[in-house]
C-alpha positions as CSV (number, residue, x, y, z in Angstrom):
1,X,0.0,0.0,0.0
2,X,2.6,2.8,0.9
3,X,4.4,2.2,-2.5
4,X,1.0,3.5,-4.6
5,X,1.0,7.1,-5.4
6,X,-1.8,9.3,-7.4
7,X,-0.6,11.6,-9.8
8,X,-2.8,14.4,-11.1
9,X,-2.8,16.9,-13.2
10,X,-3.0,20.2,-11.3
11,X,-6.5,20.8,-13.1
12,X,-8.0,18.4,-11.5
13,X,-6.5,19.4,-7.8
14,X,-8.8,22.9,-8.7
15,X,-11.7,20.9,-10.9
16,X,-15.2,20.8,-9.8
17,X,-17.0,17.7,-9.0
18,X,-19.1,16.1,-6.2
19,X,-18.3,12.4,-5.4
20,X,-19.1,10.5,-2.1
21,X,-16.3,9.4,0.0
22,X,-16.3,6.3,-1.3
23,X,-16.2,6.9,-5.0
24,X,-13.6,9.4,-4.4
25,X,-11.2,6.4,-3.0
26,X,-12.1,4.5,-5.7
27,X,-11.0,6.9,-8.1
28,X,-7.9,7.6,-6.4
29,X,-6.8,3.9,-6.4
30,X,-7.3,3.4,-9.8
31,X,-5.3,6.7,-10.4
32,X,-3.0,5.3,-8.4
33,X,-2.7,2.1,-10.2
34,X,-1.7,3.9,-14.0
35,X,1.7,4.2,-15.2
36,X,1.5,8.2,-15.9
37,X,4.4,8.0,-17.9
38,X,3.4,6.1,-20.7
39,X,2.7,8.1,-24.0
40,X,-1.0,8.2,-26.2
41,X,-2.4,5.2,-23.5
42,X,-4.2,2.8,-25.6
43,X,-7.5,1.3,-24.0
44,X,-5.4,-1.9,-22.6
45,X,-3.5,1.1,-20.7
46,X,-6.0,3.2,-19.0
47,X,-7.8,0.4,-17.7
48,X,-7.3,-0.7,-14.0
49,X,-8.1,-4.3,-12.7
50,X,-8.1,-5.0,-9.5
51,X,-9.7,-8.3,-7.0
52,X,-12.1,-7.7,-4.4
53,X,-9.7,-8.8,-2.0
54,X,-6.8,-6.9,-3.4
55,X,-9.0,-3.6,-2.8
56,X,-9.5,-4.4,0.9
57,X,-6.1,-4.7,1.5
58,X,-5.3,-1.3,0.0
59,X,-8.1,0.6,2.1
60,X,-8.2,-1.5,4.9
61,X,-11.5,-2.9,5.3
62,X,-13.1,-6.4,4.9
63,X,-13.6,-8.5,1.5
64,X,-17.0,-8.6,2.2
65,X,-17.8,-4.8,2.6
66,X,-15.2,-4.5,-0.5
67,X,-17.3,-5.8,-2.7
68,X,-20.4,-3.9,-1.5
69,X,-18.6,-0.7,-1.8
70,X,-16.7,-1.1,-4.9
71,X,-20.2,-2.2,-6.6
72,X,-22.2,1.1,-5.2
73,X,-19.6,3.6,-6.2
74,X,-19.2,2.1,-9.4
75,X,-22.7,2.2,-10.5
76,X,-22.6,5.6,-9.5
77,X,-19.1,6.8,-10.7
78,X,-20.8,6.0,-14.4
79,X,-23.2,9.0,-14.0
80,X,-20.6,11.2,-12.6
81,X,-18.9,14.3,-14.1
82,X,-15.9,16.3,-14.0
83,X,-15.6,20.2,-14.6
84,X,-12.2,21.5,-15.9
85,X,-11.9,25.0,-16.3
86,X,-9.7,27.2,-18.5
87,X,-8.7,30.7,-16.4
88,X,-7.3,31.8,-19.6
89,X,-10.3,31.8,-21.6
90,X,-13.4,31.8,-19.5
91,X,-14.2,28.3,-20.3
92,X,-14.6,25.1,-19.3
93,X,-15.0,21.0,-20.4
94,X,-17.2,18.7,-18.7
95,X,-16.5,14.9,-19.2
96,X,-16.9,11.5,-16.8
97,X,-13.7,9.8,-15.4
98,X,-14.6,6.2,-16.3
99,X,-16.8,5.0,-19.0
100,X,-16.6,1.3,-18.6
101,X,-16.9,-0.9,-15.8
102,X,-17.1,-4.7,-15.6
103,X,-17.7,-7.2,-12.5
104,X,-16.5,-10.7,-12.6
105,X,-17.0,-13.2,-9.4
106,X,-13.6,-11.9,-8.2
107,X,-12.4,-8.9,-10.0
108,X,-13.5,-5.4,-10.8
109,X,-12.1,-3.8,-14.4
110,X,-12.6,-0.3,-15.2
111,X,-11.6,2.2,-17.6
112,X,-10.7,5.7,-17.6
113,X,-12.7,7.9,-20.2
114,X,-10.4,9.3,-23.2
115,X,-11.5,12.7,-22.0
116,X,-9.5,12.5,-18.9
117,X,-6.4,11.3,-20.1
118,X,-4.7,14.7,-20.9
119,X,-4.9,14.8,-16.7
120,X,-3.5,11.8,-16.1
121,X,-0.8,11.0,-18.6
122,X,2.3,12.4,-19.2
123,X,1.6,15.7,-17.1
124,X,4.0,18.7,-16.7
125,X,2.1,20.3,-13.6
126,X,1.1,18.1,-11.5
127,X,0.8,17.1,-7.8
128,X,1.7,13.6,-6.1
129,X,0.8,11.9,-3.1
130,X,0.5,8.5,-1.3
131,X,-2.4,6.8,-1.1
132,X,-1.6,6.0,2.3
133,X,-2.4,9.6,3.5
134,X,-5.7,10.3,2.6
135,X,-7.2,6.8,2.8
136,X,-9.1,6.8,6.2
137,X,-10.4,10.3,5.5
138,X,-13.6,10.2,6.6
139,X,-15.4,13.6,5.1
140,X,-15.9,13.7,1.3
141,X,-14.2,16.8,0.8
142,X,-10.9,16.3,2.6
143,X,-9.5,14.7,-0.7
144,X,-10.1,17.6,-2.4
145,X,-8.7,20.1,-0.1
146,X,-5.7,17.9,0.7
147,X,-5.0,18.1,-3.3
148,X,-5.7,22.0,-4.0
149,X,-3.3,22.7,-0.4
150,X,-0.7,20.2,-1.9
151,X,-1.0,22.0,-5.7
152,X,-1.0,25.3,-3.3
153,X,2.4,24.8,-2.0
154,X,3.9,22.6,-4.9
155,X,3.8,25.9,-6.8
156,X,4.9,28.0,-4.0
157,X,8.2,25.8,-4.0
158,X,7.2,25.4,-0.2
159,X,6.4,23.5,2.7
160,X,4.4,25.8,4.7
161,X,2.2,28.6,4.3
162,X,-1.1,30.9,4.5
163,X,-3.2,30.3,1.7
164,X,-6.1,32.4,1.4
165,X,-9.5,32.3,-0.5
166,X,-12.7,33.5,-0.7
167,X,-15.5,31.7,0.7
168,X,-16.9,32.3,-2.7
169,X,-14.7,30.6,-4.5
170,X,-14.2,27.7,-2.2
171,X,-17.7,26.8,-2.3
172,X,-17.6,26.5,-6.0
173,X,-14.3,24.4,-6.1
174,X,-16.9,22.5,-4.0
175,X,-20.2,22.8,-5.8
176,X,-21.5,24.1,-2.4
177,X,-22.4,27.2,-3.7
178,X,-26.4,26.7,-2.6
179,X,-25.4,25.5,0.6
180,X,-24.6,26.6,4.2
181,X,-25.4,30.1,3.4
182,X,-23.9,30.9,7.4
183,X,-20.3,30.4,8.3
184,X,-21.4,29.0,11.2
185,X,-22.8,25.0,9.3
186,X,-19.8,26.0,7.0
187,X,-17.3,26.0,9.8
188,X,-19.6,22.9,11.3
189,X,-19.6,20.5,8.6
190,X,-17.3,21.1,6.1
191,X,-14.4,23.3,7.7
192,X,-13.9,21.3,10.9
193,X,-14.3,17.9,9.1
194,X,-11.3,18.9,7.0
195,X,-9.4,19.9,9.4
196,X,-9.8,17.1,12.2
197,X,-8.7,14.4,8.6
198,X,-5.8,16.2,7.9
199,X,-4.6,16.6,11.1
200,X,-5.7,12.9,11.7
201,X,-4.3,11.1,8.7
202,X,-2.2,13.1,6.2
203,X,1.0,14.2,6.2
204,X,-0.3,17.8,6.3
205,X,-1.3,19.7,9.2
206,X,-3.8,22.5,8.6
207,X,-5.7,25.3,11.3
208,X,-8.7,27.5,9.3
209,X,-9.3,30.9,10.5
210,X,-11.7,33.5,8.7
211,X,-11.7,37.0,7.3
212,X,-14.2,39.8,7.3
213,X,-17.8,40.8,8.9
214,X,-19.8,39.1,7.9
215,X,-16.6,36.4,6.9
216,X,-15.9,36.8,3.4
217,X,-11.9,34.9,3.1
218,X,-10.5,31.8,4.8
219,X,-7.0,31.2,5.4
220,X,-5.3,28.2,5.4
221,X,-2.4,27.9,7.3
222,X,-0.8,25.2,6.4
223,X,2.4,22.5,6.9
224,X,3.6,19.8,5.1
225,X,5.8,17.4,6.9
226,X,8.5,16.6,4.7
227,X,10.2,14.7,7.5
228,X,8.0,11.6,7.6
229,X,7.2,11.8,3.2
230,X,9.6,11.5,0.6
231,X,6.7,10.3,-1.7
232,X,5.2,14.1,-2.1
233,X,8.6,16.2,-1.4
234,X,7.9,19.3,-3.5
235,X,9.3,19.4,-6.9
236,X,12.8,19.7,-7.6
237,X,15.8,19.7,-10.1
238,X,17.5,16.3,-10.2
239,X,21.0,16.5,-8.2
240,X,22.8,16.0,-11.9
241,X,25.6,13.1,-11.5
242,X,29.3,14.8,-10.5
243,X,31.5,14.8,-13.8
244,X,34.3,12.2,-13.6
245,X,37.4,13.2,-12.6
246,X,40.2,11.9,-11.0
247,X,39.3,13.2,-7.8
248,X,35.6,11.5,-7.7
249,X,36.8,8.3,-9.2
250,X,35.9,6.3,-6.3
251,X,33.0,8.0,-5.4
252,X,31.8,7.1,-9.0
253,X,32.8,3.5,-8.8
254,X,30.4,3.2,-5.6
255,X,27.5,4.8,-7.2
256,X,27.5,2.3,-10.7
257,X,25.3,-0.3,-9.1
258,X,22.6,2.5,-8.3
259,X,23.5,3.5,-12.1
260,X,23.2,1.0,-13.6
261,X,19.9,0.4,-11.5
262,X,18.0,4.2,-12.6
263,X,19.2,3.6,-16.1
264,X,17.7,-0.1,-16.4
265,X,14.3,1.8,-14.8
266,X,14.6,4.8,-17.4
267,X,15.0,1.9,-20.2
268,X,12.5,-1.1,-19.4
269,X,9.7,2.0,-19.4
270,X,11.1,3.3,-22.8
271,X,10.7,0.2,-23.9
272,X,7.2,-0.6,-22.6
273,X,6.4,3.3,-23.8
274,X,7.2,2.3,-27.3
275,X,5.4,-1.3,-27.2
276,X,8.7,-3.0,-27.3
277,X,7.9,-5.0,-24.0
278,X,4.8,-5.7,-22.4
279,X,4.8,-4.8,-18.6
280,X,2.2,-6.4,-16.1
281,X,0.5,-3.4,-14.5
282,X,1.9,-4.1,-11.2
283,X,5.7,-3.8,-13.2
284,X,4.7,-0.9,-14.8
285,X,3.5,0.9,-11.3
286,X,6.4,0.1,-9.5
287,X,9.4,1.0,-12.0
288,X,7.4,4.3,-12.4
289,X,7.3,5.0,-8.8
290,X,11.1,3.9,-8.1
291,X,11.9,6.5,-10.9
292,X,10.1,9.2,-9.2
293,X,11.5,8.9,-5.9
294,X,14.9,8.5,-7.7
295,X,14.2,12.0,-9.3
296,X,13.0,13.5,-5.8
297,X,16.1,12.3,-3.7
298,X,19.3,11.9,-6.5
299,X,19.5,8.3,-5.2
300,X,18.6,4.7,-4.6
301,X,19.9,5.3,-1.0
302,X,16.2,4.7,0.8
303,X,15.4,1.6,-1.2
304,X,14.7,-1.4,1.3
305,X,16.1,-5.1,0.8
306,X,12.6,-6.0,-0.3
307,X,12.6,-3.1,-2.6
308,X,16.1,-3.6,-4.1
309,X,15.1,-7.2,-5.2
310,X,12.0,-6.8,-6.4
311,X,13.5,-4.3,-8.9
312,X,16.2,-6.4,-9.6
313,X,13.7,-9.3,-10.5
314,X,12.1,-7.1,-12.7
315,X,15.4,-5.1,-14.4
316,X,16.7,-9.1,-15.2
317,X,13.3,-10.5,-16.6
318,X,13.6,-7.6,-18.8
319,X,17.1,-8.3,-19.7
320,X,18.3,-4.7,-17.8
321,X,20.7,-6.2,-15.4
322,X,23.3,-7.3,-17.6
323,X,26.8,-5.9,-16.6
């Protein structure tokens, strides 16, 4: 579970849709299940398949209530939309995130609409998180919150700070604008539900105050504890390999293993890019996630034993080990 990490288009961290708690973790875990790195995704790639007891595991909960819950979002995930909108141009697109489902006696299969791709694939702002943090949120819009502060401070290049908006515009992010027309339910059950998750669960930890009389602007005062996540460190440049010189010789020598390791990564999903191999989709997950955290830390220096030779197993199947 701790090695499966959504990526998302920074669009969608600011999108507006309504989804129950449940369909919302549904979502994510298929999200969490796609390689975002591979190009023009054919059907075969933006479908997720998953077992009943697979999906327990991952959230936590029994088979038996899996299966209940994965076959009640579904059916309702099919009639649900998503609203992207363009700040450049005063418009928007409205499209559904899955337009296929299929149950089997063990196995759910669903597929992402073609719509949605564009937000999932090959992104250049994005946001990314693990699954691990926002999976025993309990309030339907914690999700969404954790996403826009995470997008919030991703962009800032930070890891803590005030953000502010208006109440306005936070109830449309959350197609509340009809409701809770006093800050008071606001605060009651959407603000303080938010709060009490993050705080709980995520890696972030958040305190709301309010503007104005009658309040008009929240603030967010926000924190994201690096310390305990390497998974969503805020972007950064690479640390680019020292050049080789006579001075770093040994230092060099040391690092080939880890080498020879990224490069087999950056090669095998080349190669499964371009159709040359097929990857299983749990192959495909984990090279792309061993690549990421590679990019966020300059190293293979955080990799468990188990870690190490499962990627090893997989660099050798695909003939990437050779010396």
């Amino acid at each position: 579970m701790s090695e499966l990490v959504v990526f998302k288009a920074n669009e969608l961290a600011v999108s507006r849709y309504d989804l129950t708690e449940h369909e919302t973790k549904l979502i994510l875990c298929c999200v969490a299940l796609l390689n975002p790195t591979v190009k023009n995704p054919t059907r075969k790639e933006r479908t997720i398949s998953f077992t009943y007891n697979q999906y327990a595991q991952m959230m936590g909960i029994s088979r038996e209530n899996a299966y209940g819950v994965l076959t009640k979002a579904t059916r309702n995930l099919m009639t649900r939309t998503v609203e992207v909108r363009d700040p450049l141009v005063k418009g928007f697109e409205i499209f559904q995130w899955t337009n296929y489902a299929k149950f089997s006696s063990e196995k759910l299969e669903l597929i992402f609409s073609e719509e949605i791709l564009p937000y999932l694939f090959q992104l250049k702002k994005f946001i990314k998180y693990n699954l691990e943090h926002v999976k025993a949120f309990e309030n339907k819009y914690s999700m969404r919150i954790y996403e826009w502060l995470l997008k919030e401070l991703t962009q800032r290049k930070t890891h803590k700070a005030n953000i502010e908006i208006s109440i306005a515009d936070f109830k449309f992010m959350l197609m509340l604008e009809n409701n809770y027309p006093e800050f008071k339910r606001l605060n009651q059950w959407v603000l303080k539900p938010i709060a009490k998750d993050l705080n709980t669960y995520s890696n972030i930890k958040l305190a709301i105050e309010k503007r104005g009389r009658p309040a008009d602007t929240l603030i967010f005062q926000v924190e994201l504890d690096k310390q305990i996540d390497l998974v969503t460190e805020l972007e950064k440049d690479p640390t680019p390999p020292p050049e080789k010189t006579h001075s770093n010789t040994v230092r060099n020598q040391e690092k080939k293993p880890n080498d020879r390791l990224i490069d087999g990564v950056k090669k095998t999903l080349l190669q499964a890019s371009e159709a040359k191999i097929q990857l299983t989709g749990f192959e495909a997950k984990f090279l792309s996630d061993m690549q990421s955290k590679y990019d966020l830390n300059g190293s293979f220096s955080w990799l468990t034993d188990k870690q190490r030779t499962t990627l090893e197993k997989i660099l050798t199947k695909y003939g990437r080990m050779k010396r």
